[in-house]
N, C-alpha and C positions, 0 to 999 in steps of 0.2 A: 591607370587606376587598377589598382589590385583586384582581382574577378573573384567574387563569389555564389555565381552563379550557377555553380555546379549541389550549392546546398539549398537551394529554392524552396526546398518544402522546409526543411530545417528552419530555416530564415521566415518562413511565414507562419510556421507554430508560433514563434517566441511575437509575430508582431500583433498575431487576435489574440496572444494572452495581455498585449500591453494598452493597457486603458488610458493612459497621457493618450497614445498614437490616435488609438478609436477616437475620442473626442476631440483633436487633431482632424483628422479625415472628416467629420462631420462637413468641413466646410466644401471638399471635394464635393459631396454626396448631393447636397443642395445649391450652392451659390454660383458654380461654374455651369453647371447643368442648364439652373434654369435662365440666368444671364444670354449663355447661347441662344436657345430657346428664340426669348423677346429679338435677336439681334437679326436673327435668320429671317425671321419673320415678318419683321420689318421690310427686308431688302425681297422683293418678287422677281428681283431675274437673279437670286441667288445660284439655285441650280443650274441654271444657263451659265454664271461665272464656274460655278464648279467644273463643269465640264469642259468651256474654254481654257482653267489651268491647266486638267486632265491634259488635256488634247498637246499644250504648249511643253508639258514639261517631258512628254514623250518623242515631241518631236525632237526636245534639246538631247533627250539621252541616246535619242536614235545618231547625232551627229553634234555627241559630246566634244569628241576631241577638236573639234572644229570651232566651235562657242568654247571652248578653255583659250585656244590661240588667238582666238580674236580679241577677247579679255584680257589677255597676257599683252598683247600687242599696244592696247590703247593705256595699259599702265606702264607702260616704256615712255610711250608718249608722251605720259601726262608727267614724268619725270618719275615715279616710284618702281617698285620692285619687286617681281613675282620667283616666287622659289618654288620648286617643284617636291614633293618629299613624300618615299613613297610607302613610310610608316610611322609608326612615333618615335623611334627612336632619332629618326632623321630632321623631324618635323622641330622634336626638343633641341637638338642639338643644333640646330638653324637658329631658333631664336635663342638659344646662349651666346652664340657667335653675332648675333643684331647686339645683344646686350653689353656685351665686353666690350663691342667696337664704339659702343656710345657710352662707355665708360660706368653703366648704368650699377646703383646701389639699391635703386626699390624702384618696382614697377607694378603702375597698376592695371584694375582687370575688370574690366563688364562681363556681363555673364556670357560664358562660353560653353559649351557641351563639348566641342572640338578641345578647349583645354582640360577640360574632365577626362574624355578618351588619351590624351596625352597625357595626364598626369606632368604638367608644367608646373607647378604652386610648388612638388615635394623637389622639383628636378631644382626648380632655381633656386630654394629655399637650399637645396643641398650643395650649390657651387654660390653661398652667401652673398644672394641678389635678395630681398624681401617682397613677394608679392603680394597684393593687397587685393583684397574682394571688394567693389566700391556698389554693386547692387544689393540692396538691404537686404536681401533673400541672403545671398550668397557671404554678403559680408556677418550675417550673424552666424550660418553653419560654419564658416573660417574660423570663427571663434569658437565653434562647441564641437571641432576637428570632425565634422562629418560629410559628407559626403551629398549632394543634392538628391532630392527622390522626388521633382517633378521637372519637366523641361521649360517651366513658364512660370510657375511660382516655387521656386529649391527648396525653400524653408519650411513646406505648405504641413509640414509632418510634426512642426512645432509650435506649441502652444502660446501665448501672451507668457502667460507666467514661468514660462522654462527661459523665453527670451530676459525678461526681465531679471532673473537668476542668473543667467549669463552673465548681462551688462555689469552687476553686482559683482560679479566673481571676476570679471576682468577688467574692468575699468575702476581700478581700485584709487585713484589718484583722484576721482570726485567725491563729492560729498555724499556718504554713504548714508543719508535721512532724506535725500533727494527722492522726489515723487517719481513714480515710475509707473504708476497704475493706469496711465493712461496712453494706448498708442502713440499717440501724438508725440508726446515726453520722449517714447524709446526713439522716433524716428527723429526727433531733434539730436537726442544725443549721441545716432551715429553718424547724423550731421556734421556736428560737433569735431566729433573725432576722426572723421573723414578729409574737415574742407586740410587739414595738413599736410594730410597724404597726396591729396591730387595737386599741391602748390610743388612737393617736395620729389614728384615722381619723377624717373630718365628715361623712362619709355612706359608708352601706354598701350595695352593688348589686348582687342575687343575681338568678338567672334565677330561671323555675317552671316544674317538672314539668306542675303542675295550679293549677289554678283554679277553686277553690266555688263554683259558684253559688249555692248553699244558705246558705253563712254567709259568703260575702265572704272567704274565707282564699286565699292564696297558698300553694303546698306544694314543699319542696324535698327530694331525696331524695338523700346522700351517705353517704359513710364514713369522712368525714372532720368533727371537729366544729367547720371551718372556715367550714362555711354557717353554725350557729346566732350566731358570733363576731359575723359580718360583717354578720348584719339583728338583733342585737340594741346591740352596743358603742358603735356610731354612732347621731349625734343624729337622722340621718334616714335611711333605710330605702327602696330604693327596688327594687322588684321589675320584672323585665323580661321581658315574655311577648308569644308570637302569640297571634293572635285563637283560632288553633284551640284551645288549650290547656285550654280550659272544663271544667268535667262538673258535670251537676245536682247532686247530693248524694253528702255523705259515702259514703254506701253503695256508690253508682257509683264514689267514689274507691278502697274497698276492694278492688272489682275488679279496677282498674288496678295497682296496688299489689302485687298476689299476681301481677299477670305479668310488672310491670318488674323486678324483683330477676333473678326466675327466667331468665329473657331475658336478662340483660344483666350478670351477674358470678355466675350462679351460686347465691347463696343465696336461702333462703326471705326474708327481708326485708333493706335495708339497714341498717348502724347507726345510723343516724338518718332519720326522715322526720319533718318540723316544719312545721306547720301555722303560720302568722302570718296574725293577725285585726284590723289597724288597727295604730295607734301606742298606744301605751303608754299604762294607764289608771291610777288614783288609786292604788289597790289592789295594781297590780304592780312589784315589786323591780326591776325592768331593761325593759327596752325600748328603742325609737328614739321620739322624741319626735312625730315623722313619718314617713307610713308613705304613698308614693307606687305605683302599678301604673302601670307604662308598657304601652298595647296596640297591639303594631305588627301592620299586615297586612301590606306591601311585598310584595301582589301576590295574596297567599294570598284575597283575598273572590272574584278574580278566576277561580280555580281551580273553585268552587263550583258544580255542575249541569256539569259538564265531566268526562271521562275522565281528569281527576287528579285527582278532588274524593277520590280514595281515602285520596290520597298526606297526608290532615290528619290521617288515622288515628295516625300516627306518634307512638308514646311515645320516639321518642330510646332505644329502650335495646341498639342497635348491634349485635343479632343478626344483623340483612343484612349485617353487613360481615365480624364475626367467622365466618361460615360462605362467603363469599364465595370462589372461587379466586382471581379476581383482585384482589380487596383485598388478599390473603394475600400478593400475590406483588409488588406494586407500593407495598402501602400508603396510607397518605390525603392527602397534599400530591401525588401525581399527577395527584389527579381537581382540584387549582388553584383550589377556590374552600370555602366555609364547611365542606359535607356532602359525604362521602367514601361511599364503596362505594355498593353498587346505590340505596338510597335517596337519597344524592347524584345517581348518574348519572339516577334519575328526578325530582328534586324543584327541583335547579339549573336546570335548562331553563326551568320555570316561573317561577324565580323572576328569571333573569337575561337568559333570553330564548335561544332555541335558535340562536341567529346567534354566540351568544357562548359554546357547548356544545356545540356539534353533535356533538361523537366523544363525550363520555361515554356517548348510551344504547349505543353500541358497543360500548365497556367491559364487556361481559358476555357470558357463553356462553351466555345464557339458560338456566342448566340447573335451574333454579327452585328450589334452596333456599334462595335469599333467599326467598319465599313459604311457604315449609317451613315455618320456623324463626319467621318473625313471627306476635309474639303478635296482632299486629291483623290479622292473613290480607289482610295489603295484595297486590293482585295486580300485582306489582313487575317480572316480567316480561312481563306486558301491555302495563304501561304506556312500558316500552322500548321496546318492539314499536310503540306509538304514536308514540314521539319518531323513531321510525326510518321511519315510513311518511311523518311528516311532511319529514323530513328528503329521502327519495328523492322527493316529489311538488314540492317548491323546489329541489332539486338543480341540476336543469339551469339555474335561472334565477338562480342567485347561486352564484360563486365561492367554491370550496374546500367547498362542503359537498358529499356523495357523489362522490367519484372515478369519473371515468367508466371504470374498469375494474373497481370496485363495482358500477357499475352495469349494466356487461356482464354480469359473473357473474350478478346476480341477475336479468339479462333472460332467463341460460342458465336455472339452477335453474327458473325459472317455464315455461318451454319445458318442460320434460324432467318436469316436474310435472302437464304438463297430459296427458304422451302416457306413462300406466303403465310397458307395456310396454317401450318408449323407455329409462322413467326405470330399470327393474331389470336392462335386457342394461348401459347405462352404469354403475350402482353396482355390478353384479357385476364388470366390469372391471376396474373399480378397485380394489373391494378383494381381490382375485387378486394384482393388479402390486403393492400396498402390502403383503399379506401375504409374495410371494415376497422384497421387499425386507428387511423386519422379518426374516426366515431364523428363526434358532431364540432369537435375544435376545426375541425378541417386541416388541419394542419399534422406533419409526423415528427418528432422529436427523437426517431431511432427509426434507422431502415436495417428490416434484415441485410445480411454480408454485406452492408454499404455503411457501417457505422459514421466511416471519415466525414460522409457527407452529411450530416446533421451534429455532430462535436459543437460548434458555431450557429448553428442556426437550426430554424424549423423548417422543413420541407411543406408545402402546400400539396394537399389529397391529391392524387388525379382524378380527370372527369368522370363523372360516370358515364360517360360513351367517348370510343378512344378516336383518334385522325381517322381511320379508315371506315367505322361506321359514320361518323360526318360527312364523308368526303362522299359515302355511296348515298347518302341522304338530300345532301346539296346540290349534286352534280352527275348522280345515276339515278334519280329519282327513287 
């Protein structure tokens, strides 16, 4: 996938001028949020799960390599096929060569991230194989050529009536007085147009949540029964995961499992999570005849023993972004490359190189509930905090990254940080002149030399007593 990641700010002007998107996002802002909410709440030894994933999936990256060969080992066994591949170009050119050798003309696709970072859809479309989106998210951006901008619902950036407009403009072979006003209708009709694809496909290509090491199984978790179509209808089956993706056993899966639902839409489980264990044996009614696991690193072994080896924790289930402010307010085609909101802004760096990223760990207020909110207690605004120090110690020495009037300010803040005293006669100033300006709306609609930050929005007054007199008030008596 083409990175534009390096225009961040560019890309997030043009998305709070676009009012389709805002009204869009409203769903972000409210129905994921408070969903999680009720589901956490529900569950009293959630935080005790949280931390027993913590715990498991640190032990796995501490003796990665060991749970990959034990994986690799029992998909021998089990009769399918693990390929090793140690970027995208290798990873695309793997499943070209699955393709060809099953003669394949169209192949379908449940939602992948791993195929998004590999840019598979334009590679195969380009050596005239046809791939097909078969999750409603995925399959309506296929059609309006874009690009996904959430990890759990792709489409979440488009409106009913843009979908609609689509359907309209591409499905020209039905009846164009057809009702369409009502969800339902659009999800019939890429029912419709789907059940052909998945009868007609030569290989089917789903990512994976998880990976057994225990029994060699691939694990996919939707709500849609467009995964189970697409690794079983097709003669070959080919599964597409990072290396990080592992976990010893079933048991350890269960754990993951009780947090991704809850995390990331809301309910205690999803409507389907499907274990696949090789190709299709004597004994079983259905299957893929071959059953392939692509293992891409593309960068991720690199990350390991490093202050982002946290960032593998990552279950994908898009609670940093759904509780984000500035996800909410920009969206995920802002942050211009695969992974959106704060674990974007941390993980792209890595993977794409901080020369080609540098504004995303920007991208946040660091007010840490992306850290909150993740089941894996990834420490997400650290690791910003990391891209950002990196970023101001290369600054002076290569073009465009820290602005040197960035880098004034933060030579002021570190000034006025070192001298107390200094630093609380200056914050009391200011926020005196910003409280008289705010008057009785409470609110600022223009900050002196900080215009950028109120453009979009209204800044709320500061207190009229700041941390350090509460804090000698509270706690110095």
């Amino acid at each position: 996938m083409e990175s534009t990641a390096d225009r961040f700010v560019d890309n997030a002007h043009r998305a709070l001028a676009d009012e389709t998107l805002q009204q869009a996002m409203g769903h972000v802002r409210v129905n994921f949020i408070e969903k999680r909410r009720l589901a956490v709440e529900a569950l009293p030894e959630f935080e005790a799960l949280r931390q027993a994933g913590r715990n498991m999936r640190d032990r796995v990256l501490a003796d990665l390599d060991k749970h990959l060969l034990a994986f690799e080992a029992k998909v021998l066994e089990q009769g399918g096929q693990v390929h090793w591949c140690v970027d995208a170009e290798a990873a695309r050119n793997k499943i070209l060569e699955i393709c060809r050798e099953a003669g394949a003309r169209r192949v379908t696709k449940g939602k992948t991230m791993i195929g998004e970072e590999i840019g598979i859809n334009e590679f195969l479309a380009a050596h005239d194989i046809e791939p097909v989106e078969t999750d409603l998210g995925e399959y309506i951006i296929q059609l309006r050529h874009e690009a996904p901008s959430h990890l759990v619902a792709p489409a979440v950036h488009v409106t009913q009536k843009q979908v609609e407009e689509t359907f309209r403009q591409v499905h020209r072979d039905l009846d164009a007085k057809r009702d369409l006003s009502e969800p339902r209708s659009l999800l019939s009709e890429a029912r419709t147009k789907l059940r052909q694809k998945f009868v007609t496909a030569d290989v089917g290509i789903t990512g994976a949540n998880f990976l057994v090491a225990e029994t060699g199984s691939s694990v996919i978790v939707t709500n849609e029964g467009n995964g189970d179509l697409t690794q079983t209808l097709p003669r070959v089956h080919i599964a597409l995961a990072s290396i990080d993706k592992v976990v010893p056993t079933l048991d350890d899966l269960t754990v993951l499992l009780r947090l991704l639902a809850r995390s990331a839409t809301g309910q205690e489980m999803s409507v389907y999570t499907t274990l696949s264990t090789g190709p299709r044996r004597e004994e079983d009614h259905d299957g893929p005849g071959a059953y392939h696991v692509i293992l891409l690193d593309n960068g991720r072994s690199k990350m390991l023993g490093t202050p982002k080896q946290d960032l593998l924790r990552c279950i994908r289930c898009a609670a940093c972004l759904n509780h984000c402010p500035v996800y909410q307010a920009v969206g995920g085609h802002a942050y211009g490359w695969v992974y959106a909101g704060p674990i974007g802004a941390a993980l792209t760096p890595a993977l794409i190189g901080l020369d080609h990223a540098a504004d995303l760990p920007n991208a946040s207020t660091l007010c840490g509930r992306c850290e909150a909110v993740c089941p894996m207690q990834i420490p997400l605004p650290d690791i910003l905090r990391y891209w950002r120090e990196e970023e101001f110690k290369n600054g002076a020495a290569k073009p465009g990254r820290a602005s040197q009037s960035i880098r004034r300010g933060l030579r002021l803040w570190a000034f006025l940080a070192r001298h107390p005293r200094l630093y609380r006669f200056a914050t009391g100033i200011g926020r005196r002149i910003l409280a008289g300006r705010a008057g009785r709306a409470g609110r600022l609609d223009k900050v002196p030399l900080a215009e950028g930050w109120t453009v979009n929005r209204d800044l709320p007054a500061p207190s009229k007593r700041g941390f350090h007199a509460l804090y000698r008030k509270e706690y110095r008596g």
